[in-house]
Backbone as a chain_set.jsonl record, in Angstrom:
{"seq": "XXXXXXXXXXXXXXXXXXXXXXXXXXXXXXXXXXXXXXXXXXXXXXXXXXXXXXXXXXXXXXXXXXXXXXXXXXXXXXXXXXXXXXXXXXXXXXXXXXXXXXXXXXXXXXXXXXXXXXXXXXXXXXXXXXXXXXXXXXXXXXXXXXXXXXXXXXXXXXXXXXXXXXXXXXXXXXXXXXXXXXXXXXXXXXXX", "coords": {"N": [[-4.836, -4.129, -18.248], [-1.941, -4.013, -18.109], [-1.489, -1.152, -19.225], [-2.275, 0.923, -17.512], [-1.028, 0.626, -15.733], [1.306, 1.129, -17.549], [1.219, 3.408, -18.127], [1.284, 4.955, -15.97], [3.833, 4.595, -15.506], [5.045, 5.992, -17.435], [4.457, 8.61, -16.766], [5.893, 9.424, -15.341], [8.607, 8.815, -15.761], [10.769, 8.802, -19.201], [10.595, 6.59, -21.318], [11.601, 3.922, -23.338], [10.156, 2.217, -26.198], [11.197, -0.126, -26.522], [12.329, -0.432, -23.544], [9.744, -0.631, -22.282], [8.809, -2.794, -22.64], [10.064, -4.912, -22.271], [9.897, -4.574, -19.614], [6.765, -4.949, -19.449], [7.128, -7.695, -20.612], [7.707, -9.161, -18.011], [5.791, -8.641, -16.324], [3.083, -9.886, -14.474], [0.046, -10.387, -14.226], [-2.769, -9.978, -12.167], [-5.701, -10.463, -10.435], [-8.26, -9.826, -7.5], [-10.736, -10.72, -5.427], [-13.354, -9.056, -3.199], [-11.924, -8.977, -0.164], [-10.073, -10.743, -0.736], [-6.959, -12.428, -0.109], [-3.685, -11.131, -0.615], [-1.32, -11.73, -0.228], [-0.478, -13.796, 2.968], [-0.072, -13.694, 5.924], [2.616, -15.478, 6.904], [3.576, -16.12, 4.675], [5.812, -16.068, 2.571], [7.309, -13.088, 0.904], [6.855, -12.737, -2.498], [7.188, -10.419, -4.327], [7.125, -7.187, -6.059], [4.474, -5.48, -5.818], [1.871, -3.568, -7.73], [-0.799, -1.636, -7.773], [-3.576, -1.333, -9.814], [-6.036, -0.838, -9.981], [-8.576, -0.514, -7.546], [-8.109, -1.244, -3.799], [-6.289, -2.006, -0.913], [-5.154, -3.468, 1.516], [-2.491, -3.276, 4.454], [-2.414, -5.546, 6.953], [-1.862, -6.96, 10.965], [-3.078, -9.58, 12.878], [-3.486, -9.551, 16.056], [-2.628, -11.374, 19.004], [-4.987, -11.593, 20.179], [-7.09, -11.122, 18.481], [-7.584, -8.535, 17.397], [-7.36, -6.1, 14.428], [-4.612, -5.224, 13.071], [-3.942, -2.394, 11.847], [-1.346, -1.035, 9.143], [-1.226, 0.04, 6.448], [-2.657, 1.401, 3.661], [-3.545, 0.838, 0.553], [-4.181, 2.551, -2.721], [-5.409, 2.912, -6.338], [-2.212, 3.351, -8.376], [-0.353, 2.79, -6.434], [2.194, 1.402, -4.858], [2.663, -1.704, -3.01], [2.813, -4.879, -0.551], [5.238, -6.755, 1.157], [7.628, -5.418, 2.337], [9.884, -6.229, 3.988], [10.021, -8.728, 3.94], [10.192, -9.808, 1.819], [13.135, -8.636, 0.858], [14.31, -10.456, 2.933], [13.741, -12.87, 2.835], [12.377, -14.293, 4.533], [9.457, -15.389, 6.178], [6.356, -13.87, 5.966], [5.014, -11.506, 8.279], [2.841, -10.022, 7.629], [-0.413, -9.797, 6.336], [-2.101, -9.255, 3.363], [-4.738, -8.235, 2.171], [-7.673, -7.322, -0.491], [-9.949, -4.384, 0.285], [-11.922, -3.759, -1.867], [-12.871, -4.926, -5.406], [-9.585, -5.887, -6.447], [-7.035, -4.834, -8.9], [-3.92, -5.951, -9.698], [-0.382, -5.721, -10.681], [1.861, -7.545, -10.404], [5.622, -8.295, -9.871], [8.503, -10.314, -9.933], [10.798, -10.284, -7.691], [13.482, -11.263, -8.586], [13.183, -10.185, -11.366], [12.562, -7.418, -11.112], [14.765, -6.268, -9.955], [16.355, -7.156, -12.032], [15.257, -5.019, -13.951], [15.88, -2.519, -12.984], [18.665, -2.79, -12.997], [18.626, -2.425, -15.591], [17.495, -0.072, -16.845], [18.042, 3.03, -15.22], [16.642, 5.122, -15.305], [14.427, 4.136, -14.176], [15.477, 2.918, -11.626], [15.874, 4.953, -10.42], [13.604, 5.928, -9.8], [12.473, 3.984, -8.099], [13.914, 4.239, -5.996], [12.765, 6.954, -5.149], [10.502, 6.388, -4.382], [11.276, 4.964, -2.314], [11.935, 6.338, -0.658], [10.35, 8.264, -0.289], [7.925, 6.834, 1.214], [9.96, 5.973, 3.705], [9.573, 8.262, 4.952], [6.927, 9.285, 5.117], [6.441, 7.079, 6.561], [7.912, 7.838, 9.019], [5.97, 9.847, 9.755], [4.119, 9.04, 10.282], [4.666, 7.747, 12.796], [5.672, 9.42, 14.079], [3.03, 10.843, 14.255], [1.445, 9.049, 16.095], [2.369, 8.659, 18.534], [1.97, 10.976, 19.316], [0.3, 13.035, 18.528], [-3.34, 13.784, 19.756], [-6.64, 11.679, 19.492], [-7.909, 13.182, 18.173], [-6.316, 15.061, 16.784], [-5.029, 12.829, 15.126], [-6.907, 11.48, 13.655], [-8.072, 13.514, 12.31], [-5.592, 14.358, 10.647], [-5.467, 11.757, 8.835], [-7.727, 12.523, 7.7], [-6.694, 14.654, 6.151], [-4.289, 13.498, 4.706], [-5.088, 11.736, 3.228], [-7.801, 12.087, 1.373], [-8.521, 11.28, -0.775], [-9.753, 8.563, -0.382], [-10.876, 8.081, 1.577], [-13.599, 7.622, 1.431], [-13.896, 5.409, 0.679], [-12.883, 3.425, 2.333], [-13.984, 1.719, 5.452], [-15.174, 2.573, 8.717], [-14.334, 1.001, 11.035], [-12.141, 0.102, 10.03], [-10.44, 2.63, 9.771], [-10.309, 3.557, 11.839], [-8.641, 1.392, 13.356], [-5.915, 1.678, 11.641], [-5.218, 4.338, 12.511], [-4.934, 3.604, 14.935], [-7.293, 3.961, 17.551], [-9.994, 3.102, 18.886], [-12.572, 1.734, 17.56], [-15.153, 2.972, 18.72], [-14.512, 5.317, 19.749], [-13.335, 6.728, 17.275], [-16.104, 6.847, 16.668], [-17.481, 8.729, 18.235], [-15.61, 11.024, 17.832], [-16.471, 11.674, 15.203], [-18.637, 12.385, 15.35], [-18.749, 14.624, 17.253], [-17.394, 16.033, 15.527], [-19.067, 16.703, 13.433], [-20.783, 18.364, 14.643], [-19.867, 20.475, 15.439]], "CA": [[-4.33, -3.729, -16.946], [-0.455, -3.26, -17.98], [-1.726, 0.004, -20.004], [-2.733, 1.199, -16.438], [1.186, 0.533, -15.161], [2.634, 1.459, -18.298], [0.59, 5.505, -17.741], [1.68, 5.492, -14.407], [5.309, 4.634, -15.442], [5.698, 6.793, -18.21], [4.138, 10.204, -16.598], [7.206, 9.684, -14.054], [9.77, 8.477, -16.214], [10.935, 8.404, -20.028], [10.733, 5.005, -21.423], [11.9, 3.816, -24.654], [9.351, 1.015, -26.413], [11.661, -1.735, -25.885], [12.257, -0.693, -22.403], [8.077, -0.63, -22.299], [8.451, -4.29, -23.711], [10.92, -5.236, -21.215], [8.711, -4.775, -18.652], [5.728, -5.842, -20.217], [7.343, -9.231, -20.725], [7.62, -9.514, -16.438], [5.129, -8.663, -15.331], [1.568, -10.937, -13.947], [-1.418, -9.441, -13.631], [-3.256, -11.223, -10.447], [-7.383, -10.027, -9.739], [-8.787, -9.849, -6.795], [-12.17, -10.168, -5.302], [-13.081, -8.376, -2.145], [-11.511, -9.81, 0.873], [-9.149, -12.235, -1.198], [-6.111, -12.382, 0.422], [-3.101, -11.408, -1.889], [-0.43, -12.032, 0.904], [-1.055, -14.117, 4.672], [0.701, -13.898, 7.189], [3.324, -16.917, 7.421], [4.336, -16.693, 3.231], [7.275, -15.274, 1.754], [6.393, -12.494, -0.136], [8.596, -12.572, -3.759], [6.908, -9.439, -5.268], [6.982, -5.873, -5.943], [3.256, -4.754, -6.253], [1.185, -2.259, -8.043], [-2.205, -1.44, -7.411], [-3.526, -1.261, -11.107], [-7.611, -0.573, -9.337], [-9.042, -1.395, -6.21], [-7.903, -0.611, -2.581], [-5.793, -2.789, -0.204], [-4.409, -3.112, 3.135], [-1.914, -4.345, 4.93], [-2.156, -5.476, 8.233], [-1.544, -8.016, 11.596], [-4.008, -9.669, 13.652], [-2.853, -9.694, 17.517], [-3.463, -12.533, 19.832], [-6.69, -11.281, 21.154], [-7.713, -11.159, 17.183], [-7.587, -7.685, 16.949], [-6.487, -6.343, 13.784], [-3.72, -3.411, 13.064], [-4.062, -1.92, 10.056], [-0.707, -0.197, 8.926], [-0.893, 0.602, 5.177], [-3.889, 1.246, 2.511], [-2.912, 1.395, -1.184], [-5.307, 2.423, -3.986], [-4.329, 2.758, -7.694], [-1.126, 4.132, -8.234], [0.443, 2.923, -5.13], [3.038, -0.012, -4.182], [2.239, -2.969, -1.653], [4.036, -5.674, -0.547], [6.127, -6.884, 2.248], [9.405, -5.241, 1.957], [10.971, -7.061, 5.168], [10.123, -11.028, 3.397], [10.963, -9.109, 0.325], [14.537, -8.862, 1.043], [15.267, -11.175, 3.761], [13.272, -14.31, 2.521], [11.718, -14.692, 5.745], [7.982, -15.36, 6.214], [5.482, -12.186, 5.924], [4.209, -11.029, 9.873], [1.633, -9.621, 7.324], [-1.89, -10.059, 5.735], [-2.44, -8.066, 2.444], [-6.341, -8.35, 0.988], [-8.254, -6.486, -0.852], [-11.04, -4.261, 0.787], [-12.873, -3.709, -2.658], [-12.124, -5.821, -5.991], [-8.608, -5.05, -7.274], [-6.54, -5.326, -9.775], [-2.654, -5.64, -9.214], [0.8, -6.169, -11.42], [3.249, -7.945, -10.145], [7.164, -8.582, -10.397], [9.107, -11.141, -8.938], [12.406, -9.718, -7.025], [14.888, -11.477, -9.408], [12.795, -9.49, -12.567], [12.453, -6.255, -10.701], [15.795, -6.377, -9.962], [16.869, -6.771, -13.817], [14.775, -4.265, -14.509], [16.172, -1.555, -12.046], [19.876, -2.545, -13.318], [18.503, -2.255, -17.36], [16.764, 1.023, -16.915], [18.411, 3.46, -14.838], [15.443, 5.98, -14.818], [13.498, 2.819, -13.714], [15.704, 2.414, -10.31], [15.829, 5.889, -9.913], [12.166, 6.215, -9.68], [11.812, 3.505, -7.222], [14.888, 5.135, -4.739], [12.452, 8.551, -5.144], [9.803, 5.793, -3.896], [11.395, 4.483, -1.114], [12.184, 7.75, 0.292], [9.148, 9.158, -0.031], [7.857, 5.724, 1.835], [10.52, 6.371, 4.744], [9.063, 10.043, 4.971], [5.553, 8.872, 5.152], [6.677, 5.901, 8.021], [8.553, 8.669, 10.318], [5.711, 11.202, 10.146], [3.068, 8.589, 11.102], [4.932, 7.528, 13.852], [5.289, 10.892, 15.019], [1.782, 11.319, 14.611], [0.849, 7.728, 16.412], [3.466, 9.109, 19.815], [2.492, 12.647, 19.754], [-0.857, 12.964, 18.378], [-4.225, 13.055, 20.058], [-7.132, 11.282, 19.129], [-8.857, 13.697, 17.45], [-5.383, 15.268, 15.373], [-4.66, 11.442, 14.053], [-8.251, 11.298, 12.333], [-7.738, 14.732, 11.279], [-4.145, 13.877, 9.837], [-5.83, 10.925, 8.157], [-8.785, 13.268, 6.625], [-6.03, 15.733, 5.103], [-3.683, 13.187, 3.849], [-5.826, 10.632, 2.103], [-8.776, 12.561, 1.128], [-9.18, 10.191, -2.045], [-9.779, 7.186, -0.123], [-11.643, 8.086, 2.92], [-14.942, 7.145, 1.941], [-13.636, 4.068, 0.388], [-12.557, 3.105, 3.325], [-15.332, 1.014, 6.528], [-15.052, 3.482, 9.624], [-13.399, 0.648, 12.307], [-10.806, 0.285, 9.454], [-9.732, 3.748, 9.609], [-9.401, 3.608, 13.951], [-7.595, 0.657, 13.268], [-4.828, 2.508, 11.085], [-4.647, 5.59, 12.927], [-4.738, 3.012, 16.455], [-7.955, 4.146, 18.286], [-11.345, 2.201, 18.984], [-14.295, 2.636, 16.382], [-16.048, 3.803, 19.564], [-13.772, 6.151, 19.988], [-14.054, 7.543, 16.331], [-17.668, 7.244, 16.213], [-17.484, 10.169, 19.19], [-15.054, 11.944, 16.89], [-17.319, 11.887, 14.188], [-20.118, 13.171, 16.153], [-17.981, 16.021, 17.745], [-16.568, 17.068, 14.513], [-20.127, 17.445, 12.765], [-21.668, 19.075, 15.882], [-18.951, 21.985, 15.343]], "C": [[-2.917, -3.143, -17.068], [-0.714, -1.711, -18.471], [-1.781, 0.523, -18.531], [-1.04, 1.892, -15.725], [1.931, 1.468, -16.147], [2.125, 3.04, -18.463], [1.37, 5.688, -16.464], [3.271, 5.84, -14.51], [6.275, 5.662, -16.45], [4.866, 8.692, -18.184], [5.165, 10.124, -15.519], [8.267, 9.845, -15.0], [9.821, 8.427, -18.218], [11.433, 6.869, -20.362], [10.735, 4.453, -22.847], [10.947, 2.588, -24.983], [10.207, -0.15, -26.185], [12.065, -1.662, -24.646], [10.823, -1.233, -21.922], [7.941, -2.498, -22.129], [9.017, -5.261, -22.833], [10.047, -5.526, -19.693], [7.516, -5.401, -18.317], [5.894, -7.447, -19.885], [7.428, -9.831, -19.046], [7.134, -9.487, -16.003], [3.925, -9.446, -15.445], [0.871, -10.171, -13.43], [-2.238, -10.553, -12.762], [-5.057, -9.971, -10.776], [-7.706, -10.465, -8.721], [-9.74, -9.555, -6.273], [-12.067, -9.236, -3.639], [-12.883, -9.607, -1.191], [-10.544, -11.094, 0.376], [-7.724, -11.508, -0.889], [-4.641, -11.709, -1.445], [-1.221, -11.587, -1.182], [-0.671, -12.593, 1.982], [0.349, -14.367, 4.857], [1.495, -15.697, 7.427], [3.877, -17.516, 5.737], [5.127, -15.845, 3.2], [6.518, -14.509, 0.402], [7.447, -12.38, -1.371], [8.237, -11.146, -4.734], [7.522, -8.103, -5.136], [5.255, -5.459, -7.064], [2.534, -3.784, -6.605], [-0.537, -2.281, -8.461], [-2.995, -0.773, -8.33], [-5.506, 0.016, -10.609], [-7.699, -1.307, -8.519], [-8.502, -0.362, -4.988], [-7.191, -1.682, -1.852], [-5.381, -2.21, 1.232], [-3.651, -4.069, 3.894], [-2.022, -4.766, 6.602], [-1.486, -7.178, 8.996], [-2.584, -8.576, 12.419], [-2.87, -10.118, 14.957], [-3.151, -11.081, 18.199], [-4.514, -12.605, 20.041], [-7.468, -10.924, 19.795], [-7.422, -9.664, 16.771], [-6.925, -7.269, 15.978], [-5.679, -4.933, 13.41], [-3.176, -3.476, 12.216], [-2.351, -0.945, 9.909], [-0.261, 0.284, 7.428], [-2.23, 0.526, 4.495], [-2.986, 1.514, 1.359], [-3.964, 1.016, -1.931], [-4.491, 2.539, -5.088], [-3.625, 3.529, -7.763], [-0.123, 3.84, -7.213], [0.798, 1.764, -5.214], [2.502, -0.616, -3.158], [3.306, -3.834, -1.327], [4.703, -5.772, 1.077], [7.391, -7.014, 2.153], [10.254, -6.187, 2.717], [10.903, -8.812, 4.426], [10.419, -10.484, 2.123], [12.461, -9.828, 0.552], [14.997, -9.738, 2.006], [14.827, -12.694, 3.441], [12.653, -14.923, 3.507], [9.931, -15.063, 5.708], [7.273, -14.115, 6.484], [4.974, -12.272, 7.552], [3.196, -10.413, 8.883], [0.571, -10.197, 6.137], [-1.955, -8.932, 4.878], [-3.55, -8.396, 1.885], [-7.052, -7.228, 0.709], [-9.638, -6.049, 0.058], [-11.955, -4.183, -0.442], [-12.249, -4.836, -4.097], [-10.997, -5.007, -6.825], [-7.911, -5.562, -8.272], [-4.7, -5.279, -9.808], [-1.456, -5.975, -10.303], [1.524, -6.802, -10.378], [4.615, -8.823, -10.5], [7.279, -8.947, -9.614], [10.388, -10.175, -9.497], [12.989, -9.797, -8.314], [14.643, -10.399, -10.543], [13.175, -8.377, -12.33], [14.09, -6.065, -10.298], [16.992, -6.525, -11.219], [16.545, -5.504, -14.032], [15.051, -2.861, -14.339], [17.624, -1.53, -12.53], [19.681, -2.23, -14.914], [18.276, -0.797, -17.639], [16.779, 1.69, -15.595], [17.294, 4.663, -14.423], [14.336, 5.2, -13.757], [14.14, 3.308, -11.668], [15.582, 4.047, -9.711], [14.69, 6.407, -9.135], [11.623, 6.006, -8.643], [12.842, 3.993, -5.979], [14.066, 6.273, -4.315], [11.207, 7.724, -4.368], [9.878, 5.363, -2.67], [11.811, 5.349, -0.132], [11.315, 8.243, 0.645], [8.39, 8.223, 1.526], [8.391, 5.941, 3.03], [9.926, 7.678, 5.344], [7.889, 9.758, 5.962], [5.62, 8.145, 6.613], [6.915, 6.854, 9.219], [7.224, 9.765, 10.703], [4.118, 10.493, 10.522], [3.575, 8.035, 12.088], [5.116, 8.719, 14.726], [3.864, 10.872, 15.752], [1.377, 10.141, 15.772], [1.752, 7.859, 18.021], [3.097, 10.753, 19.952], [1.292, 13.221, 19.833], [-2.262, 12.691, 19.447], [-5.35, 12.544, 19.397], [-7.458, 11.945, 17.466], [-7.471, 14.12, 15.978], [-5.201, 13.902, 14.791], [-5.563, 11.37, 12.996], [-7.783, 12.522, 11.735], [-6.904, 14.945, 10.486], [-4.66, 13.296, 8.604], [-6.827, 11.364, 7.133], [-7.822, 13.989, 5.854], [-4.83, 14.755, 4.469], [-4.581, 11.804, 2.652], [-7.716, 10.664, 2.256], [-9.493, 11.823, -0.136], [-9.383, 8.743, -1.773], [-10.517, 7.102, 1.007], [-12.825, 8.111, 3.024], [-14.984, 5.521, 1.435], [-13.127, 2.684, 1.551], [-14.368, 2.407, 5.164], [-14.224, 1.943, 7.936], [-13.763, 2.572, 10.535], [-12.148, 0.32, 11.345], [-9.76, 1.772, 10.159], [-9.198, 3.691, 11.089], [-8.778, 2.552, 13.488], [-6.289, 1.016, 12.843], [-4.59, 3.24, 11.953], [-4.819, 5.175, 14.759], [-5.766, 4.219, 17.417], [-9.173, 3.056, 18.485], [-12.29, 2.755, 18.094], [-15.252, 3.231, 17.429], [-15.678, 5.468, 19.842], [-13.767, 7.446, 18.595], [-15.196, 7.778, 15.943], [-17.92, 8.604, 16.629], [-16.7, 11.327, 17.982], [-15.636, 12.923, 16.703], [-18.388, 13.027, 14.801], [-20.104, 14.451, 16.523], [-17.71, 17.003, 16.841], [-18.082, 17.309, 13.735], [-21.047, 17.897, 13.383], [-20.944, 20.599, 15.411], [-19.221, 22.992, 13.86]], "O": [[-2.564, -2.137, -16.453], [0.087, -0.951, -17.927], [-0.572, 0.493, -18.304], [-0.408, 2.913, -15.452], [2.81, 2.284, -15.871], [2.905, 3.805, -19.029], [2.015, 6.697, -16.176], [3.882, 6.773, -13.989], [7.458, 6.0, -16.409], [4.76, 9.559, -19.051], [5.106, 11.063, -14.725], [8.838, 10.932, -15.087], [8.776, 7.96, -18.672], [12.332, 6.205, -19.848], [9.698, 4.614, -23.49], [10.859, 1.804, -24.038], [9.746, -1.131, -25.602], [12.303, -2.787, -24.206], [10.782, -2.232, -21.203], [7.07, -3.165, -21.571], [8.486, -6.358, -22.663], [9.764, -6.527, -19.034], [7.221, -6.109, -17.354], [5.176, -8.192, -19.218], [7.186, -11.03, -18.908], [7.264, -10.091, -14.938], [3.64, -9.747, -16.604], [0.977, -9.439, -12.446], [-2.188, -11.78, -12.847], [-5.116, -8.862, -11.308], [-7.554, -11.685, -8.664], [-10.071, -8.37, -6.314], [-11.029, -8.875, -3.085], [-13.364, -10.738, -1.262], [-10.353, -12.145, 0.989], [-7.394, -10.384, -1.265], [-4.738, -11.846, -2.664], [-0.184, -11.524, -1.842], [-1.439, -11.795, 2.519], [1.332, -14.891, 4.332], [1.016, -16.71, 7.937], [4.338, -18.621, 5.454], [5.071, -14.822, 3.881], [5.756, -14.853, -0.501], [8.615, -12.013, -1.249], [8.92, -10.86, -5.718], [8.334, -7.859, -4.244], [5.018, -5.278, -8.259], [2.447, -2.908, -5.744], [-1.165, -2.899, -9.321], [-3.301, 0.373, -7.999], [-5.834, 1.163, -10.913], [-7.218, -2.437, -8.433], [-8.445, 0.865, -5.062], [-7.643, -2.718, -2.34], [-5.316, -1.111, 1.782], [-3.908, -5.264, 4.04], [-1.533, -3.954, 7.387], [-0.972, -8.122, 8.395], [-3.225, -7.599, 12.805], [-1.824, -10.762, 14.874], [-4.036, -11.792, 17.723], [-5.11, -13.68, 20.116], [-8.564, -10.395, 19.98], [-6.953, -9.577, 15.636], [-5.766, -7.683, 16.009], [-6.152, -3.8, 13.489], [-2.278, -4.182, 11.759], [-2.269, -0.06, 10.761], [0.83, 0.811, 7.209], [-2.937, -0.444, 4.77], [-1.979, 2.219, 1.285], [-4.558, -0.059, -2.012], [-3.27, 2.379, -5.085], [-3.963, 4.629, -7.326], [0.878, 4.548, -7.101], [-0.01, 0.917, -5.594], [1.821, 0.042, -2.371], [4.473, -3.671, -1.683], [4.591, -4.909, 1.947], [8.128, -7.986, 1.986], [11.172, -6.835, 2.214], [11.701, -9.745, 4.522], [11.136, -11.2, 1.425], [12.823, -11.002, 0.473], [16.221, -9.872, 2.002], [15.547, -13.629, 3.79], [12.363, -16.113, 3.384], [9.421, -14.675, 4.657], [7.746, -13.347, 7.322], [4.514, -13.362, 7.892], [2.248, -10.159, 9.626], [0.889, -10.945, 5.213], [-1.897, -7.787, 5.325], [-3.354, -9.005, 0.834], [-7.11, -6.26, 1.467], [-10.368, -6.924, 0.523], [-13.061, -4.615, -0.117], [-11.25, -5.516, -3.862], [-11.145, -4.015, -7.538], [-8.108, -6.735, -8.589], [-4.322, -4.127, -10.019], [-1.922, -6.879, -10.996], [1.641, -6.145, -9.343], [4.643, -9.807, -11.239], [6.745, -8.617, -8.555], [10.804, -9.678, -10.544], [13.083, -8.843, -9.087], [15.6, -9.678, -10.826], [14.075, -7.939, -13.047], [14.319, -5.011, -10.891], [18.147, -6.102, -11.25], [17.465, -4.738, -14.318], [14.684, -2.019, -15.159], [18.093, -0.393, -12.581], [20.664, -1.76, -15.486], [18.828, -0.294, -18.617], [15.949, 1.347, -14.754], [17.179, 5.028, -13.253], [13.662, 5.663, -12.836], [13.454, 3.811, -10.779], [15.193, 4.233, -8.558], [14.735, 7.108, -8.124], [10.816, 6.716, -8.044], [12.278, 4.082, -4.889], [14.379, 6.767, -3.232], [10.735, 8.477, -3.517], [8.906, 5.301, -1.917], [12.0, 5.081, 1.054], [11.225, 8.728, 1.773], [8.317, 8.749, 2.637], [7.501, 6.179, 3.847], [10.034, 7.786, 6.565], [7.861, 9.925, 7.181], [5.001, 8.535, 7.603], [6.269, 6.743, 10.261], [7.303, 10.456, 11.719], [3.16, 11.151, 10.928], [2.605, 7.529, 12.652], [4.733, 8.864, 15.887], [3.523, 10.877, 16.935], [0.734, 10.765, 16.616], [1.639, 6.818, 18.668], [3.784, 11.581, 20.551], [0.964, 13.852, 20.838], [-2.366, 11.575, 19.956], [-5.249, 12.987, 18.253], [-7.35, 11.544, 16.307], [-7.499, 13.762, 14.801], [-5.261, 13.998, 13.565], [-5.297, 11.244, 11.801], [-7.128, 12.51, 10.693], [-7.168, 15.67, 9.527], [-4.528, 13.852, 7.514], [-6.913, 10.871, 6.009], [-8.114, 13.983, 4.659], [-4.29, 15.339, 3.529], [-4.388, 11.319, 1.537], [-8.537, 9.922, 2.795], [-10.696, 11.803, -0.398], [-9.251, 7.854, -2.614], [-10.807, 5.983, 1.431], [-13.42, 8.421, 4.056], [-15.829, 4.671, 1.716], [-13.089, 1.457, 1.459], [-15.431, 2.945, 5.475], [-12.998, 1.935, 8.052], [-12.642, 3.028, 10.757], [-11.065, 0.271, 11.928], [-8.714, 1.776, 10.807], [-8.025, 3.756, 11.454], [-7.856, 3.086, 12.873], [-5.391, 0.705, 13.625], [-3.519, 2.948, 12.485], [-4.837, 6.013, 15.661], [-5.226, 5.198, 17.931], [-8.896, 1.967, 17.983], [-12.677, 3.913, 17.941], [-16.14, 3.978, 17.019], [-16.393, 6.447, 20.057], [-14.057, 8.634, 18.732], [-15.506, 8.63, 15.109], [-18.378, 9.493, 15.911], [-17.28, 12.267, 17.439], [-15.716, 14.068, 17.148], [-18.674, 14.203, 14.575], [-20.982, 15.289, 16.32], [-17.706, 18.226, 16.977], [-18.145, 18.489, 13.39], [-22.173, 17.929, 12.885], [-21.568, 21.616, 15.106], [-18.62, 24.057, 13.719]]}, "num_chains": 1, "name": "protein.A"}
């Protein structure tokens, strides 16, 4: 599984073998089956996650159960609950796998060595958390501005490698409509 991490990390970044080794030595590989939690709602999350294979999601369930999906990550992609990250607080979120995955993870204090040892390292993840901010502002746009039909359509042109991996009332859940509501979509858009 680290071989997985250590491709991902060294088609971004140059990485010297004992930085490689460095890393190596921190990180925990975790498996998950489908539907196994790898975060609930009400823990402190201490990681920084990477999504080795598989699919995830993060969400909240409401009072009335309902649940609101606001992140997927397949391989290649970060997870995690930044806000109990840094403040030590308890997670408001639920992270489980929708298919079985496979994940790395670093505890803070490590990831936090690892970012002051290897300067390409922190750089990488600053080019991460920007991108991240990017991503947040331009689905809230979409989620205030958007109608039905552009949100799905958003959602078909930006994550075209995950959208059959994905169970339909998931996807209205993310992009905040009713699965009744995208079933019609659906129907509309392959009538046309």
């Amino acid at each position: 599984m680290f071989e997985i991490f250590q491709k991902y990390l060294t088609d971004k970044i140059e990485l010297s073998d004992e930085e490689l080794q460095l890393i190596a030595s921190v990180c925990k590989q975790k498996k998950l089956r489908k539907k196994q939690f790898l975060c609930q709602e009400g823990d402190i999350w201490h990681y920084n996650a990477f999504i080795c294979r598989g699919l995830v999601k993060t969400f909240s369930i409401a009072e009335n159960g309902t649940e609101h999906i606001i992140n997927f990550a397949p391989e290649n992609y970060w997870t995690g609950d930044r806000e109990s990250l840094h403040s030590g607080n308890p997670s408001r979120f639920n992270i489980d796998a929708i298919e079985p995955t496979e994940v790395i993870l670093i505890e803070k204090s490590n990831f936090e060595k690892l970012c002051a040892e290897i300067p390409q390292l922190n750089q990488l993840v600053n080019q991460i958390i920007q991108k991240s901010f990017i991503v947040s502002q331009g689905r809230i746009l979409a989620n205030i501005s958007f109608t039905a039909e552009e949100k799905y359509q958003n959602f078909l042109e930006k994550y075209p490698h995950i959208v059959n991996r994905i169970p339909q009332h998931m996807i209205a859940s993310y992009i905040g409509i009713t699965p009744e509501t995208l079933t019609r979509l659906r129907r509309n858009m392959f009538k046309k």
